[in-house]
C-alpha positions in Angstrom: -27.7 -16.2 12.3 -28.3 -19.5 10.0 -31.2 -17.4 8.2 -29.0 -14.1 7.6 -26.2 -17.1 6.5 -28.4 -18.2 4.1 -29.6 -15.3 2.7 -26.3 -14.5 1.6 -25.2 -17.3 0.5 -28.2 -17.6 -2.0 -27.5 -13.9 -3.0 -24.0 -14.4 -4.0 -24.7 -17.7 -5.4 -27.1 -16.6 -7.9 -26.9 -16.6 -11.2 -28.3 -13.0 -11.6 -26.4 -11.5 -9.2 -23.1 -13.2 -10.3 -23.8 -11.6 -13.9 -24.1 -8.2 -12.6 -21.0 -8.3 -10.3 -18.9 -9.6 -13.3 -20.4 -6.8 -15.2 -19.4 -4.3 -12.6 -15.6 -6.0 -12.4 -15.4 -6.0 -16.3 -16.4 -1.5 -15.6 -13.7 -1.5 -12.7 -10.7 -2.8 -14.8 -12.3 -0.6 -17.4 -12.0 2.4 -15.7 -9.1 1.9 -12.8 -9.3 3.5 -9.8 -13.3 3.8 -10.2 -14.7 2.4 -6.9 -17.0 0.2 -7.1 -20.3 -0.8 -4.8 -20.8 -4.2 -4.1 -23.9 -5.8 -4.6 -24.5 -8.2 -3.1 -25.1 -9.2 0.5 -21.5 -10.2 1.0 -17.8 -9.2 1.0 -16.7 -7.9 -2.0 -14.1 -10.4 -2.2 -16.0 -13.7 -1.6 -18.7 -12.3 -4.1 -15.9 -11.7 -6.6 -14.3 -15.0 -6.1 -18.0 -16.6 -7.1 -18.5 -14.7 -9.9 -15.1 -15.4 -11.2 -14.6 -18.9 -10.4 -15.6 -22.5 -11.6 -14.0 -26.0 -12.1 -11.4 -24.8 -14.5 -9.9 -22.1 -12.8 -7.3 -22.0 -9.8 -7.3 -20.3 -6.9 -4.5 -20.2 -4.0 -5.4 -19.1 -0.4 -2.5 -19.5 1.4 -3.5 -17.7 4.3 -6.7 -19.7 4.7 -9.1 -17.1 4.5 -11.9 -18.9 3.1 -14.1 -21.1 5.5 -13.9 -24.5 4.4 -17.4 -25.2 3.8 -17.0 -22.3 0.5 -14.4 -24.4 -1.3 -16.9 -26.8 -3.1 -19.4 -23.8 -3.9 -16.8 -22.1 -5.8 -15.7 -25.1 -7.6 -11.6 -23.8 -8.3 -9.2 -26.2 -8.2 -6.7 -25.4 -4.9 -2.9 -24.7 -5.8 0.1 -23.1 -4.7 0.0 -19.3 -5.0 2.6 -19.8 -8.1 0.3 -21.8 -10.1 -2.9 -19.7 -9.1 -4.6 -17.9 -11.9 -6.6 -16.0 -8.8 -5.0 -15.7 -5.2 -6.6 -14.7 -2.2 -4.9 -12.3 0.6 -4.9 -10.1 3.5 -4.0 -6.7 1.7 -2.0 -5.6 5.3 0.3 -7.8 5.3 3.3 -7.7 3.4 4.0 -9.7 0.4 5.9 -12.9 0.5 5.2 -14.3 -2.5 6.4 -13.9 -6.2 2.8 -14.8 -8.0 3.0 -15.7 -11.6 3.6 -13.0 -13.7 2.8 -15.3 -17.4 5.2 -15.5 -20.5 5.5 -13.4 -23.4 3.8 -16.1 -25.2 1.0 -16.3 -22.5 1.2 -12.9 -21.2 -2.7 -13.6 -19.8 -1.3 -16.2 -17.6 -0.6 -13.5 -14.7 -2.2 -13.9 -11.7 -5.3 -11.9 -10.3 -4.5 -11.2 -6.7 -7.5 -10.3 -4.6 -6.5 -8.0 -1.4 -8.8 -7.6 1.3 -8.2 -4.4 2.7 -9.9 -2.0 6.0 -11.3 0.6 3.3 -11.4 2.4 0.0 -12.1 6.0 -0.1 -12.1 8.5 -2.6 -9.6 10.7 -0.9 -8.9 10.5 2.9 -6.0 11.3 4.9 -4.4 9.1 7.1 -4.8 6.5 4.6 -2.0 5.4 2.0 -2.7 7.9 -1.1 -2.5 6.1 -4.3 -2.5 8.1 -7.2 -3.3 6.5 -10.8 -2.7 7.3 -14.8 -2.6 5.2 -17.6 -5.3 3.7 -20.1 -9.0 4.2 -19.0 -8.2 7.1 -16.7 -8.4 10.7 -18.4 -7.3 12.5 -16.1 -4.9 11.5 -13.0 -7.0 9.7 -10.1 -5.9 9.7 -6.3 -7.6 6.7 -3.9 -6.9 6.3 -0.3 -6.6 3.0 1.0 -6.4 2.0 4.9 -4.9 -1.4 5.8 -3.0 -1.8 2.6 1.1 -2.8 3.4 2.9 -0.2 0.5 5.1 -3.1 0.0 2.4 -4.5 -2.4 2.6 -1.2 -4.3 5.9 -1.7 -4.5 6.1 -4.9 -5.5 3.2 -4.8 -7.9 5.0 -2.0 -9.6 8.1 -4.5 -10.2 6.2 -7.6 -11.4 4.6 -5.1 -14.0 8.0 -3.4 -14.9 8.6 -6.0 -17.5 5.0 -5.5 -19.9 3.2 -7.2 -20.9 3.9 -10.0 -18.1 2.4 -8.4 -14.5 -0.4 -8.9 -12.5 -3.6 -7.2 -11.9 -5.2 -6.3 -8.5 -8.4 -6.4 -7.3 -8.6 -4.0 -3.6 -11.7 -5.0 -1.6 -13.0 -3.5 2.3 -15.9 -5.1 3.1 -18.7 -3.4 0.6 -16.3 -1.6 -2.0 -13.8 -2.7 -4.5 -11.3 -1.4 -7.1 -9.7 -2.8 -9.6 -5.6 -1.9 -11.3 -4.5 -3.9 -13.8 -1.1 -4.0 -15.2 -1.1 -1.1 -17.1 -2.1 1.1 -15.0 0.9 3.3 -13.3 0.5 3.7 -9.5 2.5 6.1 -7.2 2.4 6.2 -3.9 2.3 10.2 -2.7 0.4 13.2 -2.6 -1.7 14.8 -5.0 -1.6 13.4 -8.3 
């Protein structure tokens, strides 16, 4: 187990494999709704969060999901979800937070919010059907994601009603993730 431990650990941590996982994010938020395979020998999320992170960024993890030993690794300074620039949470349960949304002068201030959810699939019944339009999607995309709480569609929907201030969300299971920023429209439903 310490040897598998470490083996991961050293993939995430690299600097190679941080650069192309940063390069697949930047495609994701590019193209919303495209899911992406993760790389590395890791959770999407925590691979993510190392490839994102470093002394001057903040992260919150309110719902401790992050072993302690990972803290000084990804360098980010720990605050309260409202101050986070990137927070950290398990995608099936409901939200019960109001993260920052930014300013109009700052509109780049809005949090990141990193959901760990059961999976991502193409299309897939039984799942919550999310379908997608907006910038960077030519034609109308439908995902199906399983452990995801529809509140956070819902709420996600309001924090972005007032443009440019809003959020963006980054879905992870554990070897896929998607990205949806703020101007991307998401409805929750049937066929797109």
């Amino acid at each position: 187990m310490k040897n598998e431990m470490t083996m991961v650990e050293a993939d995430i941590w690299h600097p190679a494999q941080q650069q192309q996982l940063f390069r697949s994010l930047l495609d994701a938020f590019s193209y919303p709704g495209r899911i992406q395979t993760c790389t590395a020998q890791a959770e999407p999320w925590l691979a993510l969060l190392g490839a994102l992170l470093d002394g001057q960024t903040t992260l919150s993890d309110s719902q401790d999901m992050l072993e302690e030993s990972i803290w000084p690794k990804l360098e980010a300074q720990r605050v309260p979800y409202e101050l986070a620039a990137f927070i950290l949470l398990d995608g099936s349960q409901a939200p019960e937070m109001v993260p920052s949304l930014g300013t109009l002068e700052a509109p780049e201030g809005g949090a990141t919010l990193l959901l760990r959810v059961a999976s991502l699939h193409e299309e897939s019944a039984g799942a919550l059907r999310l379908n997608l339009t907006g910038p960077g999607i030519r034609q109308p995309v439908t995902i199906s994601v399983e452990g995801l709480h529809a509140d956070w569609i819902a709420a996600r929907n309001d924090w972005v009603s007032s443009f440019p201030l809003g959020v963006e969300l980054v879905l992870c299971d554990a070897q896929r993730f998607v990205a949806l920023p703020r101007t991307t429209r998401i409805v929750i439903g049937g066929a797109a």
